[in-house]
Every structure is written in C-alpha cells, then in structure tokens.
LONUKE-896804 format. One record per residue: x, y, z of N, C-alpha, C, O in turn. Coordinates in steps of 0.02 Angstrom, whole numbers, plus 50000, padded with zeros to 5 digits. Layout:
LONUKE-896804
XYZXYZXYZXYZ
...
***
This chain:
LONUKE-896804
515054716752307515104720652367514534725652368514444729652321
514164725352419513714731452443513944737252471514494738452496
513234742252460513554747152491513554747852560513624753852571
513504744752611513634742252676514394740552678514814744652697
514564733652654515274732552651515824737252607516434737052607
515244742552561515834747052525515944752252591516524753952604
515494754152625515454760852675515994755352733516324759452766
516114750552748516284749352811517184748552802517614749652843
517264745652715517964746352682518334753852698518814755652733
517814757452652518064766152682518424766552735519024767552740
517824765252798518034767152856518604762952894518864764652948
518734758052861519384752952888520124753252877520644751552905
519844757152802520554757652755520734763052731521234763452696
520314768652748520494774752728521154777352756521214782852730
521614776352790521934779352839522724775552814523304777652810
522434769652802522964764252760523044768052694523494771952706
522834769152630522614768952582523014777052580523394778552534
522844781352634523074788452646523674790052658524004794952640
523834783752705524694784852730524884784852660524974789952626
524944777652636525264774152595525504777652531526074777852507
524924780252509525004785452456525394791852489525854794452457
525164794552560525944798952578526524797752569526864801852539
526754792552589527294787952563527714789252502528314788052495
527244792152454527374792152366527534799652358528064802852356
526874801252352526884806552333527084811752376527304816852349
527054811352470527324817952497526584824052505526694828652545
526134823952482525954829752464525074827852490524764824252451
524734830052544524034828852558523644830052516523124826852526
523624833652468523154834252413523204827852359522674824952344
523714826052334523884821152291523584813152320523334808652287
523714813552394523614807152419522854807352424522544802152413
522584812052438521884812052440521634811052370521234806652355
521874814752335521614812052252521584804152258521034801252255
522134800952265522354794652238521884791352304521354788652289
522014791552347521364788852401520644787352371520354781952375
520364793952333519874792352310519774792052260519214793052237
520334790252221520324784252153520294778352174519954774152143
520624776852227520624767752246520034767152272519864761252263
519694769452294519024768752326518464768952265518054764452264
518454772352230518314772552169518284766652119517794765152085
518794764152122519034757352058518714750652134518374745852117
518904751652210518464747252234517934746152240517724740852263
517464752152217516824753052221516384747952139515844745052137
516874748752091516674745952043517114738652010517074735851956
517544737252072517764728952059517274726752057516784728752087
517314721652016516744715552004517154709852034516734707252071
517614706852040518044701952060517584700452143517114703552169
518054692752171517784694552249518524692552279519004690352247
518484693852339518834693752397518934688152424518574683252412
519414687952464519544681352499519384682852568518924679952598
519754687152593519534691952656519814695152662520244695852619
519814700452734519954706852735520624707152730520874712452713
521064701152743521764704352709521794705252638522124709552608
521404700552612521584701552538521184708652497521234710852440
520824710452549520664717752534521124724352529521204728652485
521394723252592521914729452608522504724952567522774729452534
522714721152558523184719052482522914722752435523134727952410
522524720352426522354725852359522224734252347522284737852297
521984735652421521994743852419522584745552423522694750652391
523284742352465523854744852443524134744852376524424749552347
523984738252351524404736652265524154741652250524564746152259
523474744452220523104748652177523554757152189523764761352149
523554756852268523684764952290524304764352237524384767052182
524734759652275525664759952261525544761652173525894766052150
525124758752133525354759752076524954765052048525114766351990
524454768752074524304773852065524714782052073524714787152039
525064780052139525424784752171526244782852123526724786052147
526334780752095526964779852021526684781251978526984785251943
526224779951960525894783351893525784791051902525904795251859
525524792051971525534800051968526274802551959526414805251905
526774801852009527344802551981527894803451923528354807351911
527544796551889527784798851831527584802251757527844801951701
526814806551791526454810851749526704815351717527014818551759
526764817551673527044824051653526754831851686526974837551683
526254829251713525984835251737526394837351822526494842451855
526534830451828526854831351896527614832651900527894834651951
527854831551855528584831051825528624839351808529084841551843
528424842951782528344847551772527974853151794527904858051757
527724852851849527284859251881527714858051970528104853851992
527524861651988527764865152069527114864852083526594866052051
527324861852171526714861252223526544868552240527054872052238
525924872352258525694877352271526104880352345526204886152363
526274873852376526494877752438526874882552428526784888452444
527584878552383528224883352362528234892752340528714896552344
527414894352314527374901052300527054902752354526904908652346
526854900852407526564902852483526624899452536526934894152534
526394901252583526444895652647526244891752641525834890452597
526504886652700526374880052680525714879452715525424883052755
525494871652677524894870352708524974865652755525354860952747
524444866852830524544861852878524004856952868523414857252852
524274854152877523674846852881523764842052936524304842152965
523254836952957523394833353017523454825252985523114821652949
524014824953017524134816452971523724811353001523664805652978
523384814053067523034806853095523274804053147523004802953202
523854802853127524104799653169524664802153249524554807853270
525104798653281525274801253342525964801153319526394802653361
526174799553253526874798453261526974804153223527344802853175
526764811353225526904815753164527804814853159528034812553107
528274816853215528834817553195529264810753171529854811853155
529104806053167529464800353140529104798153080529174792053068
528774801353042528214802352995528614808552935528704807752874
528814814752981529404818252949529984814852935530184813652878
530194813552975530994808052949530664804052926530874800152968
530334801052897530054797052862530064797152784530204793252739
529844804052792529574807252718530234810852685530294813052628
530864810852754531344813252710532034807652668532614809352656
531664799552652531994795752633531764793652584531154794452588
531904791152532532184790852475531314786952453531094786452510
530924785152421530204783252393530174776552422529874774952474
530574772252378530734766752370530914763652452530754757952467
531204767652495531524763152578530974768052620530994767652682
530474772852588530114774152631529324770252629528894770252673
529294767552574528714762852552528804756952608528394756152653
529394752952598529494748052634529424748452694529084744252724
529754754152729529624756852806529064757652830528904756152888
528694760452784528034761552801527474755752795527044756252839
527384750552750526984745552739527294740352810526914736752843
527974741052822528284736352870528154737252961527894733453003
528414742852964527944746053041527484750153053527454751753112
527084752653014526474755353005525654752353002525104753153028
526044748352948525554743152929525544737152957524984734752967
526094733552974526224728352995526404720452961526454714652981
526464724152901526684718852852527334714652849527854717752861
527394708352835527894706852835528514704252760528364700552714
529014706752767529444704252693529344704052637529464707152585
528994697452664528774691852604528154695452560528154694952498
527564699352599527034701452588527084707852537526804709252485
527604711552580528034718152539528074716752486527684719052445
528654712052468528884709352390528474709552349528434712152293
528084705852389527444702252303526924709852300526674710652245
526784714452346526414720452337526934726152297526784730752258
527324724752312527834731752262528264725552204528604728352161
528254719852202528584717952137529354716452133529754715952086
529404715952206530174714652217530404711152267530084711652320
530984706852266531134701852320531114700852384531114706252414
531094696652416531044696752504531724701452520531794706652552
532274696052475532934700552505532864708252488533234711152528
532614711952454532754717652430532194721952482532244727952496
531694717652506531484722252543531834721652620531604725352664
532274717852633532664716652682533134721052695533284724452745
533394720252634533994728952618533704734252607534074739052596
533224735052607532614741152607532674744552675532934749952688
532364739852717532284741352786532864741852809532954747552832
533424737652816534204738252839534284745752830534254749852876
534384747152764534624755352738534234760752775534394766052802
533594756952765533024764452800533254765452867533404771152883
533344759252924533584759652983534084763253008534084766753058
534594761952962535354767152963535154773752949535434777852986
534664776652897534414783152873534314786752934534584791652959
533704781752957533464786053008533604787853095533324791753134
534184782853100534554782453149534954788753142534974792753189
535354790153071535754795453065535224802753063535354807053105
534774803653025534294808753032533874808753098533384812453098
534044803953169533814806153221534104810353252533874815653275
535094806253254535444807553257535784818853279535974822453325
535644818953200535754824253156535164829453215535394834353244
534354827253226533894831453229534034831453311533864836753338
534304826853353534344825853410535024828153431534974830653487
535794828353403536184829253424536474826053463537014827453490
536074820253474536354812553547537024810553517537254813053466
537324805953550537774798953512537344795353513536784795753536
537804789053469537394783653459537504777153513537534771253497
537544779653573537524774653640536724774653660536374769753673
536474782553661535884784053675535454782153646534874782153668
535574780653607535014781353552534614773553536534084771353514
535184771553562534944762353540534394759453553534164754453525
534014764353627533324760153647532844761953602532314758853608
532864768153538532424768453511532164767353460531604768753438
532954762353420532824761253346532924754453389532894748953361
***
C-alpha cells in the first residue's frame, strides 16, 4: 500500500474506525488513541487486500480488539477518566444521530458493538460473528436485546407508551 491509498484509507475509514472504538471504550480520547493505532499497524501491514471491504474488515477486527485490550489494561481498570474531577468534555461525534448515539452508549459493550457495526455500519449477522468471534445466532440475540434496551430507554427519556413509539424502532 502507498501513501496515496494509505491517505485515501484515512479519509474513508476514519469515522468507522472512531465510532467503533466509541462503542468500547465510551471515552473520545481513548478512541482517538486506538484510531491511531489502527492506522498505524495499517500503515505498516505488509499483507494485501482483497478490497475495500476486506479493508474496513480489518480496521474493525484490529479496532474491536484493541479497544478490549485497552479495557482490560490495568491502567484503565484502575485510574478515573479526567472528566469525573471536572467538567465534562464536549466533543462532536460527527455524526447527526448524537441522541441515539447516547442511548447507545448507555448499553451494555457487548449489544452495543453489535448495534453499532449492524445499523451504523451496515453490516450484516453473519459478518458480525466472524469480526467479534461469535455466532450468527448470538449476534441475533444481541440485536433482539439491544432493541428492547432501547425501546425501553426511549421509552423512559420520552415518557410515550409503547403504541407511539412503534414507527420508530
């Protein structure tokens, strides 16, 4: 890979690569770290490509297991995010969906990974599985659960019933 096709990866997948790791970790500083670790380790693959899906396959696998490894750092296990001793920090996620992006981030790692690679990304099941290491069915009950989550945490933030609500989940 050149640095033409490394500069044009950046600009394709940065945003992928950014969510995704939000996803994990929660925290814009962390995801930006891990952003530009994967960009980093793509900059010095030697391997080749099949094409651009099998690119963004791989910038997700790399993030996902980067963003668990940070997790299960000791450094992260054990220290407090800076916000907690001050205000928080704002940041702009990019995107248009900030508030379903919040309910997003308030579900569980594991059914928010899936949620997010599934209508974000546009991935399907089968694709999920083999990138996080786990079954079609399990990412099926992934999404099932997340759906109910966030139906009830619309729910909760909206105060509707659930007659109303149906055109939007």
């Amino acid at each position: 890979m050149d640095d033409n096709d490394f500069e044009s990866c950046v600009h394709k997948y940065r945003n992928t690569v950014f969510g995704t790791a939000m996803c994990f970790v929660k925290n814009p500083s962390d995801a930006d770290d891990i952003s530009q670790e994967v960009f980093i380790k793509l900059y010095n693959y030697s391997g080749q490509f099949d094409s651009d899906e099998h690119i963004r396959a791989w910038l997700i696998r790399c993030t996902v297991n980067l963003s668990k490894s940070l997790l299960r750092s000791y450094w992260h296990r054990f220290s407090a995010p800076l916000e907690e001793a001050g205000d928080k920090v704002h940041y702009d996620s990019c995107t248009e969906h900030t508030d379903m992006l919040e309910l997003l981030n308030r579900l569980s790692p594991k059914i928010r990974a899936v949620m997010y690679l599934h209508y974000y990304e546009g991935y399907p099941a089968a694709d999920i599985g083999k990138m996080l290491n786990i079954s079609e069915s399990a990412v099926m009950a992934r999404l099932s659960r997340g759906r109910k989550r966030l139906r009830s945490l619309l729910l909760e933030e909206r105060n509707e019933d659930d007659n109303g609500l149906q055109e939007y989940i």
